[in-house]
C-alpha positions in Angstrom: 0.0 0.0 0.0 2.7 2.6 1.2 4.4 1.8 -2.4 1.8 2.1 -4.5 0.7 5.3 -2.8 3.9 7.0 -3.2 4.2 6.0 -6.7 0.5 7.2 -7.2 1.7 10.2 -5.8 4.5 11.3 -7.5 3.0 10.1 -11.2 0.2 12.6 -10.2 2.6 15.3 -9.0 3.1 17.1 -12.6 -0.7 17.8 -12.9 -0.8 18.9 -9.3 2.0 20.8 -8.4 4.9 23.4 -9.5 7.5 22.3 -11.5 10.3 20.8 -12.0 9.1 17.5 -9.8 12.2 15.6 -7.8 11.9 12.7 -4.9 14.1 13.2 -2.1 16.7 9.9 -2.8 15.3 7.0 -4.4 11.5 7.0 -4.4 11.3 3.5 -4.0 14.1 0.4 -3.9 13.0 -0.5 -7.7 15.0 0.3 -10.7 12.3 -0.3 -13.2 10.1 2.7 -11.4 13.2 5.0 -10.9 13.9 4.3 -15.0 10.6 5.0 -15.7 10.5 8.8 -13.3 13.7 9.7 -15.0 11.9 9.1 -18.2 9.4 11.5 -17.2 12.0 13.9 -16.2 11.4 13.4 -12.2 15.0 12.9 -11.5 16.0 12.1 -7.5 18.0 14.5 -5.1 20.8 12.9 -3.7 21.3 16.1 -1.5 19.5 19.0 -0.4 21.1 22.1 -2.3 21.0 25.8 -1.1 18.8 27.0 -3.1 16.2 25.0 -5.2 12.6 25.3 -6.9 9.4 23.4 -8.0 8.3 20.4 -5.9 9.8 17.3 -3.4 8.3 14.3 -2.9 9.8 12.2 0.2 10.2 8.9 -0.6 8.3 5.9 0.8 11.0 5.2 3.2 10.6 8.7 5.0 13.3 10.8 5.7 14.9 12.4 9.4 12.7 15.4 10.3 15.8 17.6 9.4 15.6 16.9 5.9 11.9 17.9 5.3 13.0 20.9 7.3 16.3 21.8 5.1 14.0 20.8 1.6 11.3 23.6 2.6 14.2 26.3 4.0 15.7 25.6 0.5 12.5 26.9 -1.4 11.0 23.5 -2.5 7.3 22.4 -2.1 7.6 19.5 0.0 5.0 16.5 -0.4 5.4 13.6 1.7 5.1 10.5 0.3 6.1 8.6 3.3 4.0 4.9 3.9 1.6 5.4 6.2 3.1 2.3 7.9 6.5 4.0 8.7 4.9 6.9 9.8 3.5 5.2 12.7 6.6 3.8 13.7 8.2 7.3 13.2 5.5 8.6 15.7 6.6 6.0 18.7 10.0 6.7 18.5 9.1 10.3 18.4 6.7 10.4 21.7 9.6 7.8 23.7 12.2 10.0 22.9 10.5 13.0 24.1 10.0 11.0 27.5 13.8 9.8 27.5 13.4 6.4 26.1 16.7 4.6 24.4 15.1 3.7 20.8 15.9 0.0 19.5 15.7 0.1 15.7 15.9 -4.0 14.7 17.2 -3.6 11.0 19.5 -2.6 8.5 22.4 0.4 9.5 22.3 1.8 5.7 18.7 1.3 5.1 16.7 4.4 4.3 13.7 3.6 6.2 16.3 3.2 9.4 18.0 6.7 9.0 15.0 8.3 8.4 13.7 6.3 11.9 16.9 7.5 13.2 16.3 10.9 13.0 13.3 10.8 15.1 15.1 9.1 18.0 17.9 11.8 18.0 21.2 11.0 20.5 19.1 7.7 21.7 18.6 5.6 18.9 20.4 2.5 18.3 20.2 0.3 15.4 20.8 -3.9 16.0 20.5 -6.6 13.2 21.4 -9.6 15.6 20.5 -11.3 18.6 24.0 -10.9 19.8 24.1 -7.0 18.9 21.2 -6.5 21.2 22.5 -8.0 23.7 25.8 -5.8 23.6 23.7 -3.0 23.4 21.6 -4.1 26.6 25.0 -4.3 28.3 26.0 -0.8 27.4 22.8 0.5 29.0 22.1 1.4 32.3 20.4 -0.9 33.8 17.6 1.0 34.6 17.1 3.0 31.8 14.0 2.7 29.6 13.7 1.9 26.2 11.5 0.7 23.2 12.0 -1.6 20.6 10.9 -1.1 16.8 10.9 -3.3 13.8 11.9 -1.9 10.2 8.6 -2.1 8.4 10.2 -4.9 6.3 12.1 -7.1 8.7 12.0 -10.7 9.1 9.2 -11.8 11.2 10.4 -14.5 12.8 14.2 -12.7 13.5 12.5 -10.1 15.6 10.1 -13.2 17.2 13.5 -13.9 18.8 14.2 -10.5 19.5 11.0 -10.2 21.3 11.6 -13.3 23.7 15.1 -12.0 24.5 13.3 -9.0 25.5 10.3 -10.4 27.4 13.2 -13.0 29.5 15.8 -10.6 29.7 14.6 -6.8 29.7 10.7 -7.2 30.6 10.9 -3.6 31.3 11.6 -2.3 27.4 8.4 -1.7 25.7 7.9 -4.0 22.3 6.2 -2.7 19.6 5.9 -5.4 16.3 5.8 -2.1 13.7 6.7 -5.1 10.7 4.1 -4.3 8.1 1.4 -6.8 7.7 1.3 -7.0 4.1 5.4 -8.1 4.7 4.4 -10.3 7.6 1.7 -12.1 4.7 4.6 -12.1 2.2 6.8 -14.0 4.6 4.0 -16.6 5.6 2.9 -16.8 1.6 6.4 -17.9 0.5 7.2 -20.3 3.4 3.9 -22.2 2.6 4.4 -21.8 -1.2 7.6 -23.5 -0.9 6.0 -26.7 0.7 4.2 -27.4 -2.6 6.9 -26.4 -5.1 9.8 -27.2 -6.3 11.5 -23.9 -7.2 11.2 -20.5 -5.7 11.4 -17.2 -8.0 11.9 -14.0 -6.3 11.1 -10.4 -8.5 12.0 -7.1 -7.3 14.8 -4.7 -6.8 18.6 -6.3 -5.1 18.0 -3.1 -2.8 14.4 -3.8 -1.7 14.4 -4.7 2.2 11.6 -6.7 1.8 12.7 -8.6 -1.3 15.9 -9.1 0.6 13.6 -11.0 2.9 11.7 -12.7 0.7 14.9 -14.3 -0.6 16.1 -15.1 2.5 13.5 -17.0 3.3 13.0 -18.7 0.3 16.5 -19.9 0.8 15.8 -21.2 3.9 13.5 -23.9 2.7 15.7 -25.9 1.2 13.8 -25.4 -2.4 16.3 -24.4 -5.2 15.3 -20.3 -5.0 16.3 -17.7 -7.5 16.5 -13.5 -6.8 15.8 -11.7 -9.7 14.8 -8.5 -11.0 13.8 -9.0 -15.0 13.0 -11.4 -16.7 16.6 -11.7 -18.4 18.1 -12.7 -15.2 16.0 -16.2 -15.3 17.7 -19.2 -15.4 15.9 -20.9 -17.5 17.7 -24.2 -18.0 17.6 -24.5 -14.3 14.1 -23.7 -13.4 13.4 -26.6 -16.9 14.3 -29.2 -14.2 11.6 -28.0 -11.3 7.7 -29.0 -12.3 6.1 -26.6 -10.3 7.8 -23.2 -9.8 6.4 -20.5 -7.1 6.5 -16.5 -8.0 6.5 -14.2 -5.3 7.4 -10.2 -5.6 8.6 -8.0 -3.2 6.3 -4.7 -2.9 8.1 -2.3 -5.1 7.8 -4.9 -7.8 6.0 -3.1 -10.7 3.0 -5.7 -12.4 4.4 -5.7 -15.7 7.8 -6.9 -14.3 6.1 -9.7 -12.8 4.0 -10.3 -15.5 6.9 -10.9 -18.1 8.1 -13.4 -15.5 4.9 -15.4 -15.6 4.7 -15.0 -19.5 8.8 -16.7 -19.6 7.8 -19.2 -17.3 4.9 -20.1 -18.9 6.9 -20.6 -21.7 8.8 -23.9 -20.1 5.2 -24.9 -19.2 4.1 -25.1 -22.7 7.4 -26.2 -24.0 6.4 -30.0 -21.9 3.0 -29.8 -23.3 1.7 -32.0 -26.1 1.4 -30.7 -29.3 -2.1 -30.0 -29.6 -2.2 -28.1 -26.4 0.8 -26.0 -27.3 -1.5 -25.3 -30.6 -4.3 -24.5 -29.0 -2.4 -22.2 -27.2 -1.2 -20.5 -30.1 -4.5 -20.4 -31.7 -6.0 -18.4 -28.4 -2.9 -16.0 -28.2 -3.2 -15.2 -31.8 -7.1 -14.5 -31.3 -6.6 -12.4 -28.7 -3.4 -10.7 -30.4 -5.4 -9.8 -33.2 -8.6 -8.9 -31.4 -10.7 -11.7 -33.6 -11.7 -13.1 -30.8 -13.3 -9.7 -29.5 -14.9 -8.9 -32.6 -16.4 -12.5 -32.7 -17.5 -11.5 -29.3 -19.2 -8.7 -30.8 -20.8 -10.3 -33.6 -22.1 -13.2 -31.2 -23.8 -10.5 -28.8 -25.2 -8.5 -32.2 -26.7 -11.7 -33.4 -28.1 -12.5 -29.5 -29.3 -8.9 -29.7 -31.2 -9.0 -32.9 -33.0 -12.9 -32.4 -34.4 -11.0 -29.1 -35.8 -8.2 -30.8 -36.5 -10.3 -33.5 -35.0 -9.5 -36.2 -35.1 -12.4 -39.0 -32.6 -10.6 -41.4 -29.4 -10.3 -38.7 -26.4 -12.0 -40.6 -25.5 -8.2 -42.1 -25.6 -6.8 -38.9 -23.3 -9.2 -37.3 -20.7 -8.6 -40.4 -21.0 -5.0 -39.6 -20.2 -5.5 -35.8 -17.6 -7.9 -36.4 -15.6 -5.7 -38.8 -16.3 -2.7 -36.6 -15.1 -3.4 -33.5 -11.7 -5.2 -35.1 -11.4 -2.0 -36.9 -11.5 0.5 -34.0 -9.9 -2.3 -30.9 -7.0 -2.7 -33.5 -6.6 0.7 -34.3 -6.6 1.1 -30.8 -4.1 -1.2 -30.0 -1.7 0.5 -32.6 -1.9 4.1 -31.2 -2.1 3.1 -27.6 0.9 0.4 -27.5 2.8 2.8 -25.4 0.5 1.7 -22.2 0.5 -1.9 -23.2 4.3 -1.5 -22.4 2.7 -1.6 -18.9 -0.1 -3.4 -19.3 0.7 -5.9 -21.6 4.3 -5.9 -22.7 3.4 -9.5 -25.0 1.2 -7.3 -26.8 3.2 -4.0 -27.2 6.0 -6.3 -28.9 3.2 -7.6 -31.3 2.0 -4.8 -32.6 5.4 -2.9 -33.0 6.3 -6.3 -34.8 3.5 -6.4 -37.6 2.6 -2.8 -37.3 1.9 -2.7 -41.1 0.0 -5.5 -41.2 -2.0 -5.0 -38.5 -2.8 -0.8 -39.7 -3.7 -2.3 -42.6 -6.3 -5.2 -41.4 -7.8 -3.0 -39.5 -8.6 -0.2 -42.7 -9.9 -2.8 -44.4 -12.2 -4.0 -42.1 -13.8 -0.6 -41.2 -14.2 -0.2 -45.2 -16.1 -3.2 -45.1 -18.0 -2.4 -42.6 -19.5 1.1 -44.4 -19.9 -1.1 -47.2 -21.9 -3.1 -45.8 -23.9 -0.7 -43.9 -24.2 1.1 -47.3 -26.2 -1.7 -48.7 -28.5 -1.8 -45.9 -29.6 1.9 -46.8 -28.6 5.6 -45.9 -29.3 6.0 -42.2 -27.5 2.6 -41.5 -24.2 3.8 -43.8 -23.9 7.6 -42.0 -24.9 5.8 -38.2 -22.0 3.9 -38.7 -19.7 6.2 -40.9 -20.6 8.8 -37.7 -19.5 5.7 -35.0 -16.4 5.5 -36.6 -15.6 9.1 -37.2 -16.4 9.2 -33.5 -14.0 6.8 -32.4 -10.8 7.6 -34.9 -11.1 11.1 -33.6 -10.7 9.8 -29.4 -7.2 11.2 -29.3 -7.0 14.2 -32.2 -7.1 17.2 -30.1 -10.8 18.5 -31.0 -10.1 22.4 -29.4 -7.2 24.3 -30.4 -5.2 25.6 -27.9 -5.7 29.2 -28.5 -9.4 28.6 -27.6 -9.1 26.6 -24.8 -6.4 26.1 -22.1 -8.0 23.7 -20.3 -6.8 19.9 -19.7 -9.8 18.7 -22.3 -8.9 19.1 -25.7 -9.7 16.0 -26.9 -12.3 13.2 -26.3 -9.9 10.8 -24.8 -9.0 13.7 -21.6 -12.1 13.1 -20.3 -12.4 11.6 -17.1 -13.5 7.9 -17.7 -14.4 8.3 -20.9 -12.8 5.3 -22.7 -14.8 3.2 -20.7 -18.2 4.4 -21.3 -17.7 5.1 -25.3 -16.5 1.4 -25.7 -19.6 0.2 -24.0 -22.0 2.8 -25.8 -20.4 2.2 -28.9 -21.2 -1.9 -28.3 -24.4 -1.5 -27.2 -25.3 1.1 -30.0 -23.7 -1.2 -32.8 -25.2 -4.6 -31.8 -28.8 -3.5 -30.6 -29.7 -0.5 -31.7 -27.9 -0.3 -35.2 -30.1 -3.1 -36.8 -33.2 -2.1 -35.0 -33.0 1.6 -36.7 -31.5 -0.3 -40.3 -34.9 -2.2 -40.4 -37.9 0.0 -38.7 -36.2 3.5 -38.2 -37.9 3.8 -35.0 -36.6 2.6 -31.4 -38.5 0.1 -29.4 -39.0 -0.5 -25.7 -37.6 -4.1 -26.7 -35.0 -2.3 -28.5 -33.9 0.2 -25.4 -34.1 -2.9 -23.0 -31.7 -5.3 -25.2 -29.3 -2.0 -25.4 -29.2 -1.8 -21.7 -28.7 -5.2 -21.5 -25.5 -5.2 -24.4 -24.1 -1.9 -23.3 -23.8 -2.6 -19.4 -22.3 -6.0 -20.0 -19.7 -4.7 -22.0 -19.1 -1.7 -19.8 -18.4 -4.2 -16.9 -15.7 -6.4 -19.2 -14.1 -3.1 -20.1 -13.8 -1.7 -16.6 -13.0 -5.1 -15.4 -9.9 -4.7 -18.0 -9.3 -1.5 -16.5 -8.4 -2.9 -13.2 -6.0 -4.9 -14.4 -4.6 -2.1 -16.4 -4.7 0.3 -13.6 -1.2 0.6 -13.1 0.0 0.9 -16.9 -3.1 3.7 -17.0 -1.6 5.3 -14.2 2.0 5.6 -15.6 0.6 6.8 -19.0 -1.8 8.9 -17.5 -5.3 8.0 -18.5 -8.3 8.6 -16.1 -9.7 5.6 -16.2 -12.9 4.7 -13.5 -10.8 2.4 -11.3 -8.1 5.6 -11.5 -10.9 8.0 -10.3 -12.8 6.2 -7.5 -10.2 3.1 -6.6 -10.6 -0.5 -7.4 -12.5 -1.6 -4.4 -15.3 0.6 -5.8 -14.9 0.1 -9.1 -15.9 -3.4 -8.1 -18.8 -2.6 -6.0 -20.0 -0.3 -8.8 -19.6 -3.6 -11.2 -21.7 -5.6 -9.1 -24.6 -2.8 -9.4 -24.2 -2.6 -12.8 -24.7 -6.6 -13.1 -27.6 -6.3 -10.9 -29.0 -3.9 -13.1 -28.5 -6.0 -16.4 -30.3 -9.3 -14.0 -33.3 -7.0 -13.3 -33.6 -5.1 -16.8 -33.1 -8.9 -18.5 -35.9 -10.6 -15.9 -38.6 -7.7 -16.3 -38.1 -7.5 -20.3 -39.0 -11.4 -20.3 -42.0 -10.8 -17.5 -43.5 -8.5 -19.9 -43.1 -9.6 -22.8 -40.4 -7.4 -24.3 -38.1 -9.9 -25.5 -38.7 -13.9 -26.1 -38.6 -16.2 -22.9 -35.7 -17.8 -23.5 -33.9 -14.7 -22.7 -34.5 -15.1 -19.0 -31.3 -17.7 -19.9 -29.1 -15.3 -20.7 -28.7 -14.3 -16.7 -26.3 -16.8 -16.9 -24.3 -14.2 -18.2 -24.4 -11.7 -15.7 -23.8 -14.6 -13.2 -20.9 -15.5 -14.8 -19.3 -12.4 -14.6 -20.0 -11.5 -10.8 -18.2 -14.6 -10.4 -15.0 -13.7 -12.1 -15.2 -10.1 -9.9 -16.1 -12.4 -6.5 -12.7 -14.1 -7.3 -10.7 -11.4 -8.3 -12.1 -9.2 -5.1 -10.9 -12.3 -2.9 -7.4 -12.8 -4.6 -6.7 -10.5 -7.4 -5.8 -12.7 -10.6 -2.8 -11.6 -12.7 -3.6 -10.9 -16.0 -3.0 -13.0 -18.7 -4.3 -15.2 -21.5 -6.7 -17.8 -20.1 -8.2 -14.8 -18.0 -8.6 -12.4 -21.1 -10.2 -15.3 -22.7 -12.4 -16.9 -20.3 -14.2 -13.0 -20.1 -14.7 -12.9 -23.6 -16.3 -15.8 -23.8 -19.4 -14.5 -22.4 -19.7 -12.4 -25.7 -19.0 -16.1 -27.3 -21.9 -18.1 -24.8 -24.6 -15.3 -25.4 -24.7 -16.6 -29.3 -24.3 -20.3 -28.4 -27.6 -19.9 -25.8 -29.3 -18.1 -28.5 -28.5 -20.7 -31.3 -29.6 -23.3 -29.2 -32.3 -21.7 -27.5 -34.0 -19.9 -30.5 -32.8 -21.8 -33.4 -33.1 -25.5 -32.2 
């Protein structure tokens, strides 16, 4: 939490505060991040100069009172970006020191989380990182002095377990307090379990990370063949070939696409045992994902869906027109948004820098098709769609010129969220109420219903996507809903939106609206609050299978209605 909030932070700093943005020393123990903040010219201090401008972040480790102090005298607007966690422990030492307490830091000399802790104890703080230290120290002591003992947020749990029963057999006078954060504590517990049902061990993050530190430690301790790494280049692959089952864990400044190109490479020795027709199949789900054919099959599944419940008889042109839609505008905006996918999904990124041509290509031809086939469905269908498209090529040209407008909103894509709702809009609009207006002109109540139904489903598989994406989003800058409100309720605000769909679907059959088999297709919604229910009680990294699995609802709402209406 105390990472990802500094990092949310200082990625936000440039819209929110004066320039030029710096972090006081490293923000964080990861050299991906600190690449990536040089890259957006927020460079670190390694001292505080006499004079300075613009704005200061303090890093997630916190820093000795002094320093905030000297940072402000020098002129720079100071934001601190210290974990919440640390400051806690900062604000025991502080109130013991005041009363004349000795301060008993258990962890690393050099660390920065220690010297900033350090700086709150003043003259009285120690620093110990072995049983037999402490027990110096306690020597050196008056024997009736008081003191406190505090954990480095990241130490090992069960190291300063023994520190504590020293204390309680030798020195039950010192007051304890366990400050080790509990998301480290989990870590710790995770990996020494995970290591009982595997037979290798790979650790992702940063050789300076404390808590990665720990993490291999105790990985090392188990006795399972463990590796420390912090890319994906550093794998030893021929080594981890021998182990069948291999456990990934990730110390807390570990960015998700770091760990994600680990999974993707280790996946790779998965496959590479598999038989040939599952390394095939495989193939033949990455490559429909790649290309986003199996999205706009999706699409043309829910279209055709769509029309049998509003009962349109004539719906094969309206599922072409969907199909070659949506791969038009998802693969053109794959192309111009493969910056993010650096992020979100490097695999990707690498696939459309690779076929680039190609793929620019496909995806003209495919919107031509589309107005072409719209044009032979008459006038109104050609300029509804010719409009949908111009609509969505024009998300990220800048619409108001900057001598008219200065604000942040220039084009469609700077508003708040917006991706989100025009992707399910444009859905809903394109596979329910498109062939509806081709063949009557006119909307229906059966018409309005079905959209609700097609526009709120895909609105949930979008957002759900932006969850997973949040922290490529973040980097790049996009708004997105989970940005704006926070996963947890982005998820609670999925689960409404579900709701809705199961209510809209249920009184659309009750009266009559749309055929009775529809009531079947609440098996969709269903399906999807399970995915969130699991993700909400262990977040899933993202990946094929997962991708796939939610598109398949798209894929299952044509199957029920072929076998529902047509059989």
């Amino acid at each position: 939490m105390g990472v990802r909030r500094a990092v949310e932070m200082v990625l936000s700093a440039p819209n929110r505060h004066k320039g030029p943005i710096h972090t006081y020393g490293p923000l964080i123990h990861n050299p991906q991040v600190l690449q990536l903040l040089e890259e957006k010219d927020i460079f670190a201090l390694d001292k505080i100069p006499e004079r300075g401008e613009g704005t200061v972040l303090i890093r997630a480790h916190g820093v000795p009172p002094q320093a905030s102090e000297d940072l402000a005298k020098a002129g720079f607007n100071v934001i601190d970006a210290t974990c919440p966690r640390v400051i806690k422990v900062q604000s025991i030492i502080k109130k013991h020191a005041a009363k004349g307490f000795e301060t008993i830091i258990v962890g690393d000399q050099d660390h920065a989380e220690v010297v900033g802790l350090l700086g709150y104890a003043g003259k009285s703080g120690h620093v110990v990182n072995s049983l037999d230290q402490i027990k110096t120290l306690a020597l050196s002591l008056p024997e009736t002095s008081q003191a406190i003992i505090v954990a480095q947020t990241t130490q090992n749990k069960l190291f300063f377990d023994k520190i504590r029963q020293w204390a309680a057999a030798e020195k039950p006078h010192y007051k304890i307090f366990d400050t080790i954060c509990d998301s480290t504590e989990k870590r710790q517990k995770e990996i020494t379990r995970m290591a009982e049902s595997v037979d290798a061990v790979v650790v992702v993050g940063g050789r300076n990370s404390g808590n990665t530190q720990r993490l291999a430690e105790i990985a090392g301790q188990t006795g399972k063949p463990s590796y420390h790494v912090e890319s994906e280049e550093e794998l030893d692959m021929d080594a981890l070939r021998t182990s069948a089952c291999i456990g990934i864990t990730a110390g807390a400044s570990t960015p998700k696409w770091i760990i994600r190109k680990i999974c993707r490479q280790i996946e790779d020795i998965d496959l590479s045992r598999r038989q040939k027709w599952h390394k095939i199949l495989f193939m033949i789900q990455r490559t429909l994902l790649l290309t986003n054919i199996y999205v706009s099959m999706g699409a043309g599944c829910l279209c055709y869906a769509c029309c049998r419940l509003q009962g349109i008889t004539d719906f094969l042109p309206y599922v072409l027109i969907t199909i070659m839609y949506v791969q038009s505008m998802h693969m053109l905006n794959n192309l111009t948004g493969r910056k993010a996918d650096q992020y979100n999904d490097p695999d990707r990124a690498a696939f459309y820098d690779k076929h680039a041509f190609f793929l620019t290509l496909l995806a003209v031809i495919c919107g031509a098709a589309g107005l072409l086939t719209a044009a032979t469905k008459g006038l109104l269908p050609f300029l509804l769609l010719a409009a949908m498209s111009g609509l969505g090529l024009s998300y990220k040209l800048k619409i108001l010129p900057d001598g008219i407008f200065k604000g942040k909103c220039r084009r469609i894509k700077d508003i708040p969220g917006s991706k989100t709702i025009l992707i399910a809009m444009a859905w809903g609009v394109v596979t329910s109420l498109f062939p509806r207006l081709s063949v009557s002109g006119m909307l229906t109540m059966s018409s309005i219903s079905v959209f609700i139904f097609a526009t709120f489903m895909v609105f949930v598989r979008t957002a759900f996507f932006d969850i997973l994406d949040i922290q490529g989003d973040r980097i790049r800058g996009r708004d997105t809903i989970p940005i704006l409100i926070g996963e947890k309720k982005t998820l609670s605000l999925l689960r409404s939106v579900l709701g809705i769909v199961c209510v809209v679907l249920f009184l659309s059959v009750v009266f009559n609206l749309v055929p009775a088999w529809g009531s079947v297709l609440l098996l969709l919604p269903a399906l999807m609050f399970s995915v969130l229910s699991i993700y909400a009680h262990r977040p899933i990294l993202p990946g094929i299978r997962l991708e796939f699995l939610v598109e398949t609802h798209f894929i299952l709402a044509g199957l029920i209605t072929v076998i529902l209406h047509d059989f």
